[in-house]
C-alpha positions as CSV (number, residue, x, y, z in Angstrom):
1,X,122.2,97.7,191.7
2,X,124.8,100.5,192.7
3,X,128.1,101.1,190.6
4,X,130.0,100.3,193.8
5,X,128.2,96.7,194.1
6,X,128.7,95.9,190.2
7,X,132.5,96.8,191.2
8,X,132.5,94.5,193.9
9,X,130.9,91.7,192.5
10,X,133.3,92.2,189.6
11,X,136.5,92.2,191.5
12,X,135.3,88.9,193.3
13,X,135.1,87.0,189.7
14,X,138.2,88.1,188.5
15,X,139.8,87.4,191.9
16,X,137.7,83.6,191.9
17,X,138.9,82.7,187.9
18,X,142.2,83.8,188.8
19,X,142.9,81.4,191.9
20,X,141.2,79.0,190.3
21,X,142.9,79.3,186.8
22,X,146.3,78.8,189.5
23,X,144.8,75.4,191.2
24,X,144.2,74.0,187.7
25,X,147.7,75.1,186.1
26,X,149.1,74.0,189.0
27,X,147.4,70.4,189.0
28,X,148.2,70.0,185.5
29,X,151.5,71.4,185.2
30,X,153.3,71.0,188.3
31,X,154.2,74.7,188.4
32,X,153.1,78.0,189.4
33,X,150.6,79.8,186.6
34,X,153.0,83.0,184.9
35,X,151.1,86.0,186.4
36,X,150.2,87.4,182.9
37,X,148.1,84.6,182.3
38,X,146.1,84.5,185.3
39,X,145.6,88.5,185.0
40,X,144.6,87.6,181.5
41,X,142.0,85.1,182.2
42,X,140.5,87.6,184.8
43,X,140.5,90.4,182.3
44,X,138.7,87.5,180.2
45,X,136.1,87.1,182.7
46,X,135.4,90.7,183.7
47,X,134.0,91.4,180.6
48,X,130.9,89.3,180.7
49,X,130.2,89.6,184.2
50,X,130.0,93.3,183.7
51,X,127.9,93.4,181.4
52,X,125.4,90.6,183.6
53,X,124.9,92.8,185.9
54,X,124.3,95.9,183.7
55,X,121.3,93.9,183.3
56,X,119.8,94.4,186.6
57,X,120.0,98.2,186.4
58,X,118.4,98.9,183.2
59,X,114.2,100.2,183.4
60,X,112.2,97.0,183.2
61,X,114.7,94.3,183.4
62,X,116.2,95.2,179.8
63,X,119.3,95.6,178.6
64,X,119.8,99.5,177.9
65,X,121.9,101.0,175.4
66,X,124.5,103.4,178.0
């Protein structure tokens, strides 16, 4: 899988958590989520979905050092 698609697929999760991470604030708390929060939990979630689909470019199906 190319850089550009890792990036794209990344963006997409952190863009998904973060509107979701709204509805639920919002459905809980009557009130908009602060913006820090929601770019926090999307920074959160960009981490491990990076390194996912590191997975798929490594020789063999491995995980390689880089």
């Amino acid at each position: 899988m190319g850089f550009w698609m890792k990036l794209v697929l990344t963006l997409a999760a952190i863009i998904l958590v973060s509107i979701l991470a709204g509805y639920l604030w919002s459905s809980i708390f009557n009130a908009e989520i602060p913006g820090f929060l929601g770019g926090l939990l999307g920074g959160i979630v960009a981490i491990p979905v990076w390194e996912f689909l590191r997975k798929f470019d490594a020789p063999g199906g491995g995980s390689a050092a880089r």
